[in-house]
C-alpha positions as CSV (number, residue, x, y, z in Angstrom):
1,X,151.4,139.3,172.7
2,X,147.7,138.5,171.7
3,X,148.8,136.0,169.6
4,X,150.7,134.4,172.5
5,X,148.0,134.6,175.0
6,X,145.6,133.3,172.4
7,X,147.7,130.3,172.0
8,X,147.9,129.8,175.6
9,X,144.0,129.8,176.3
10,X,143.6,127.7,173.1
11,X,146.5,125.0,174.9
12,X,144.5,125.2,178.3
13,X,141.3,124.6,176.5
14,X,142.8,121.5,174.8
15,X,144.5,120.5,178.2
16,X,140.7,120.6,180.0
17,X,138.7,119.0,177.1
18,X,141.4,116.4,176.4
19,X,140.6,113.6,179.8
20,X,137.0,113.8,179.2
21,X,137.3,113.5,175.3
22,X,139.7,110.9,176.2
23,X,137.3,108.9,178.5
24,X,134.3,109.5,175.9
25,X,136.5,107.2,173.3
26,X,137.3,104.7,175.7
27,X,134.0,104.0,177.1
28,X,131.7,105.4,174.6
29,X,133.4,104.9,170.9
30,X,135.6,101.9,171.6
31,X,133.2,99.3,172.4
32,X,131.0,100.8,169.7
33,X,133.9,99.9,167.6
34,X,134.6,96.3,168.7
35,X,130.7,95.4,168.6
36,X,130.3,96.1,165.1
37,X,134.3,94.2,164.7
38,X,132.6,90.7,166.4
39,X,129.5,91.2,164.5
40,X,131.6,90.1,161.3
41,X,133.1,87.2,163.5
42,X,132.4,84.1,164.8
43,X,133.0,84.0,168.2
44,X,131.9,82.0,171.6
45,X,133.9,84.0,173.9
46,X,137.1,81.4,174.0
47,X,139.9,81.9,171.9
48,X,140.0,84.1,169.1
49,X,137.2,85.7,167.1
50,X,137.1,84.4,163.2
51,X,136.4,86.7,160.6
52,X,133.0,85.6,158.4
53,X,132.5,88.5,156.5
54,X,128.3,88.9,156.6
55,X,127.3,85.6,157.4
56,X,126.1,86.8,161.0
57,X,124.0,89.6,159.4
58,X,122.4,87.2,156.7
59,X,121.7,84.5,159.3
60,X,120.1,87.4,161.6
61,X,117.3,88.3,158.5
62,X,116.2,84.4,158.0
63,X,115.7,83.4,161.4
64,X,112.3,83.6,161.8
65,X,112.6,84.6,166.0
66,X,114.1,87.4,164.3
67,X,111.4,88.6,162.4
68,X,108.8,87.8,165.9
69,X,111.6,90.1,168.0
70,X,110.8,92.9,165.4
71,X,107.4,92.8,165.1
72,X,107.2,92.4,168.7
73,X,109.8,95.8,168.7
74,X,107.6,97.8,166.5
75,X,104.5,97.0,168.6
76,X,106.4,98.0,171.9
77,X,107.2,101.4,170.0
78,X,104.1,101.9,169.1
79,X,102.4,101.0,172.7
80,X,104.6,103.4,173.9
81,X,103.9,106.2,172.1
82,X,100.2,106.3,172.4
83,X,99.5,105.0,176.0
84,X,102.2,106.8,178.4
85,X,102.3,109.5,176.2
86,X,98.4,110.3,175.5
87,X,97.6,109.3,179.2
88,X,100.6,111.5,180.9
89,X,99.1,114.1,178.2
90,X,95.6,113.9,179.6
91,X,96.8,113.7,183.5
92,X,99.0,116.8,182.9
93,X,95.9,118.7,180.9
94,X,93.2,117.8,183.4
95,X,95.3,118.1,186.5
96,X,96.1,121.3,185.3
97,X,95.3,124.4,187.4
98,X,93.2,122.9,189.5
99,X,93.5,123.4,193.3
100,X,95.4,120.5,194.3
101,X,96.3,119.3,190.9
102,X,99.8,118.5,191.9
103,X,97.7,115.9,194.3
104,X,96.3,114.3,191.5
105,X,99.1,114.0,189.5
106,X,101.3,112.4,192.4
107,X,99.8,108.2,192.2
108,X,100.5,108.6,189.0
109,X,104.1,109.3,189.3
110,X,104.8,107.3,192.7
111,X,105.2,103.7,190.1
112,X,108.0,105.9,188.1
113,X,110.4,105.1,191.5
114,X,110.5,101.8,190.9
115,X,112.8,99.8,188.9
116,X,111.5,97.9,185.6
117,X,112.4,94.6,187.0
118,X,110.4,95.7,190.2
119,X,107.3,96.8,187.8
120,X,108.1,93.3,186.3
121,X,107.1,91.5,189.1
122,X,104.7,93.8,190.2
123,X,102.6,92.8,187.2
124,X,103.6,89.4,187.2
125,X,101.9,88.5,190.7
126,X,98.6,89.9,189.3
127,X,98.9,88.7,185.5
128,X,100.5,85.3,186.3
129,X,98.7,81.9,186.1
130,X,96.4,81.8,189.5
131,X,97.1,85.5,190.2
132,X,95.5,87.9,191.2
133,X,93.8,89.5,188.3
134,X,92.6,86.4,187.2
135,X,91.2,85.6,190.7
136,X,89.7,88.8,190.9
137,X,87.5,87.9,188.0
138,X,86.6,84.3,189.4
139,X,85.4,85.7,192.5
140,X,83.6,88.4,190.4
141,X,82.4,86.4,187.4
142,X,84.0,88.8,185.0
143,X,84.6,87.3,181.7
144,X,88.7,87.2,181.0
145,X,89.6,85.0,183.8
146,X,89.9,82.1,181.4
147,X,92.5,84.4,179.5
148,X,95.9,83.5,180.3
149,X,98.1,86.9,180.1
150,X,101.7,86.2,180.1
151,X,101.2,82.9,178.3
152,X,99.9,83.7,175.1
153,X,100.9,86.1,171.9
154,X,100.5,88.8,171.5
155,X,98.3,89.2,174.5
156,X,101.8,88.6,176.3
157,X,103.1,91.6,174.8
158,X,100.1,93.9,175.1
159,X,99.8,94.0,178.8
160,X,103.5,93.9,179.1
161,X,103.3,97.4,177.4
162,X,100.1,98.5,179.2
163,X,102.5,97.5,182.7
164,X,105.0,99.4,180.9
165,X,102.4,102.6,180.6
166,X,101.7,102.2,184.0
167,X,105.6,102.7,185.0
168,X,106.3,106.3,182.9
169,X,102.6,107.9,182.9
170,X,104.0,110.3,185.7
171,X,106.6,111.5,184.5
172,X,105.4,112.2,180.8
173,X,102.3,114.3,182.9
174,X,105.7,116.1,185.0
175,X,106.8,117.2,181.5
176,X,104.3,117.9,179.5
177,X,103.0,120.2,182.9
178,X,106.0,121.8,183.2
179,X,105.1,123.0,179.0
180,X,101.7,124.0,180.3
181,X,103.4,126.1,182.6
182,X,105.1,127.7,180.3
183,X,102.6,128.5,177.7
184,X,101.9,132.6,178.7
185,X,98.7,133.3,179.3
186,X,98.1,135.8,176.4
187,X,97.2,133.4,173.6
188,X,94.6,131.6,176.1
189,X,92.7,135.1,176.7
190,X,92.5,136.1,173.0
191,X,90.8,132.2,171.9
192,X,88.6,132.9,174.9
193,X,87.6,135.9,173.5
194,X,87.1,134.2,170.0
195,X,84.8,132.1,172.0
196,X,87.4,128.9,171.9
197,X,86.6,126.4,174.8
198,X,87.3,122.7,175.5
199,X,88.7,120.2,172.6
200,X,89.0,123.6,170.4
201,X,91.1,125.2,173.0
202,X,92.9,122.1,173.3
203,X,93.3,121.2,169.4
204,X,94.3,124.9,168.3
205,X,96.0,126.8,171.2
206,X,97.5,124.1,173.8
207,X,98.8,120.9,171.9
208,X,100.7,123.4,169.1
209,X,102.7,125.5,172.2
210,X,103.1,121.9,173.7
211,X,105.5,120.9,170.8
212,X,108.3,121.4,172.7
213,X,107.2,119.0,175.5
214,X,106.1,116.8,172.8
215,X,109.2,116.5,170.8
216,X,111.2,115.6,174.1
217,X,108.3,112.9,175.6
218,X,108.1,111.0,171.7
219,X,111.3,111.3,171.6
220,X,112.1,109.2,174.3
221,X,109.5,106.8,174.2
222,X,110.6,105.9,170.8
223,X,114.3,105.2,172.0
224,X,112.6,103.3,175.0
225,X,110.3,101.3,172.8
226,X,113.3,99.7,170.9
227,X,115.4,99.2,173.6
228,X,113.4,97.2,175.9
229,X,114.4,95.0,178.1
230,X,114.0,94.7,181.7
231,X,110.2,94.4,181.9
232,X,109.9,91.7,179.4
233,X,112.9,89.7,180.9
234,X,111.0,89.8,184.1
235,X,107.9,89.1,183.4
236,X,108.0,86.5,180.5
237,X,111.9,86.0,179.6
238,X,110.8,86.2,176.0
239,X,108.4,83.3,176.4
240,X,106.8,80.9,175.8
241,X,108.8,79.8,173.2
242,X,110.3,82.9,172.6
243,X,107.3,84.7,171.1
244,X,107.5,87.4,173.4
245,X,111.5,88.7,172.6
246,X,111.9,91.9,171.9
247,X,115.3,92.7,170.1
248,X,117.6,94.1,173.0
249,X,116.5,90.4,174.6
250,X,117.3,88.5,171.4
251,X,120.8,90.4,171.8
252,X,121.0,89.7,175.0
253,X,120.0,85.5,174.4
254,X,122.4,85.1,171.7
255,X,125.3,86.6,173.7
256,X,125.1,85.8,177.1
257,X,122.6,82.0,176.5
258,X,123.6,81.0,173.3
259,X,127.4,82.1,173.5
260,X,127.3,83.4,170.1
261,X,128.9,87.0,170.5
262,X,128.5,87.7,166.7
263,X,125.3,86.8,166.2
264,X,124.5,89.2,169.3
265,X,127.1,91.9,168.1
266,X,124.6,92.1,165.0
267,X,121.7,92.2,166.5
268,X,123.4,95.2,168.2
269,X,124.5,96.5,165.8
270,X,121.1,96.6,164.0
271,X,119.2,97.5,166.8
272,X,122.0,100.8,167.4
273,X,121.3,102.2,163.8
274,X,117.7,101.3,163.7
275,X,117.0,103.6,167.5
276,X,119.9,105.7,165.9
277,X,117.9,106.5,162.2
278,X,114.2,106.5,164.2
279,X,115.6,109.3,166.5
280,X,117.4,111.2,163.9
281,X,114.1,111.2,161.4
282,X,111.9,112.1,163.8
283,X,113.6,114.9,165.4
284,X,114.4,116.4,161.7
285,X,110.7,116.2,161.1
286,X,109.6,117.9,164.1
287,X,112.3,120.8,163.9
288,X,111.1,121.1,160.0
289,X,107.7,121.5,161.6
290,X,108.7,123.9,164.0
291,X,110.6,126.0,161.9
292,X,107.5,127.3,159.7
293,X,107.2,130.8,161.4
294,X,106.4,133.9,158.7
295,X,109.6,135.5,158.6
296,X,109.8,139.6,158.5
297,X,110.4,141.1,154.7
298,X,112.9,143.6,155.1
């Protein structure tokens, strides 16, 4: 009998998981499947895809927009990791316990409701040729009017990630307050009493009980560093000349411009282990980290 009605609940579990494991394949797994199929093809999008064995991959690696979308990549990755992540550090820290703090922290978070293509042209109006930063610093004779922000590299790409910063400060100072708020107050009481106060209390009590937080912020600003997309299409298209690209855009130009669906099924697929790998080695690294506690000898 307990066999039986072990069998059953074992049946009914299959029966429940089964449409959502199901719809997982379809629209997760399966397209997955066919990207990295047409990235070993030659393919426009008429007719039938032809098999080319690596020739997409090879052709990827010696096109030098290639290497410009990378580098370009790798600075968006690193841009955001220092600037919304230190500044939504430092708005969360300061704002912290102070009367009104959730006050502060609110302008900083309002710019997180809009879209990326709204931030896009947002920044656009004030970076463009004639606009209004540059206007600003006529009227003011401020040097850097003569500068011209969305034309040239890698300025382009610089305050594209600064307008980037701008968008996701908030909510990296939402998370990293909801860790403060979590932090008991015991360990904050004994460094006071070890006469521990400002960047000590910071360095040495806060930042190592914020590595929760931390993990999860990094985390995602790595992952949203290499797939970018919408700000730069917005604001620059990848220009001039292409010198701005990122690679999700290069993906996006070779499919959708360029109607070669190989050549953008590789840069997929390169772009999907590379976020893939980053993600994997950095979360490895910080739960090695975390797992250093002394444990109890029996």
């Amino acid at each position: 009998m307990k066999r039986q009605s072990s069998t059953n609940y074992q049946g009914q579990a299959r029966s429940f998981i089964a449409p959502g494991l199901a719809l997982a394949i379809i629209v997760l797994h399966l397209p997955v499947v066919y990207t990295l199929y047409l990235s070993f093809t030659k393919y426009n999008g008429l007719g039938s895809p032809g098999f080319i064995g690596m020739t997409n991959y090879v052709k990827m690696f010696s096109e030098p927009i290639f290497l410009v979308s990378l580098g370009n990549t790798l600075i968006w990755v690193v841009g955001s990791i220092v600037l919304p992540v230190g500044l939504g550090l430092l708005v969360a820290y300061l704002a912290f316990g102070l009367k009104g703090g959730a006050w502060l922290r609110l302008p900083f978070l309002v710019p997180f409701a809009l879209s990326g293509v709204a931030v896009g042209v947002v920044w656009s109006f004030m970076l463009g040729t004639d606009g209004a930063l540059t206007q600003a610093l006529q009227f003011l004779h401020l040097p850097g009017s003569e500068l011209r922000w969305l034309q040239d590299a890698p300025l382009n790409t610089i305050v594209m990630v600064i307008a980037s910063a701008w968008h996701g400060v908030g909510v990296n100072a939402l998370i990293f307050t909801v860790g403060l708020q979590s932090i008991p107050q015991e360990p904050f009481e004994a460094a006071r009493l070890d006469g521990a106060t400002g960047w000590k209390m910071f360095r040495h009590i806060v930042w190592p009980l914020l590595a929760p937080s931390t993990t999860v912020v990094v985390g995602l600003a790595i992952v949203g560093g290499l797939k970018t997309f919408d700000i730069v299409q917005s604001m620059t298209q990848g220009g001039p000349a292409r010198a701005s690209e990122t690679l999700a855009l290069t993906m996006y130009r070779e499919t959708f411009v360029n109607s070669d669906y190989g050549l953008g099924a590789a840069v997929a697929m390169f772009l999907s282990l590379v976020t893939v790998a980053a993600s994997v080695i950095y979360l490895r690294r910080q739960l090695s980290l975390g797992d250093t506690t002394p444990r109890r000898s029996k």
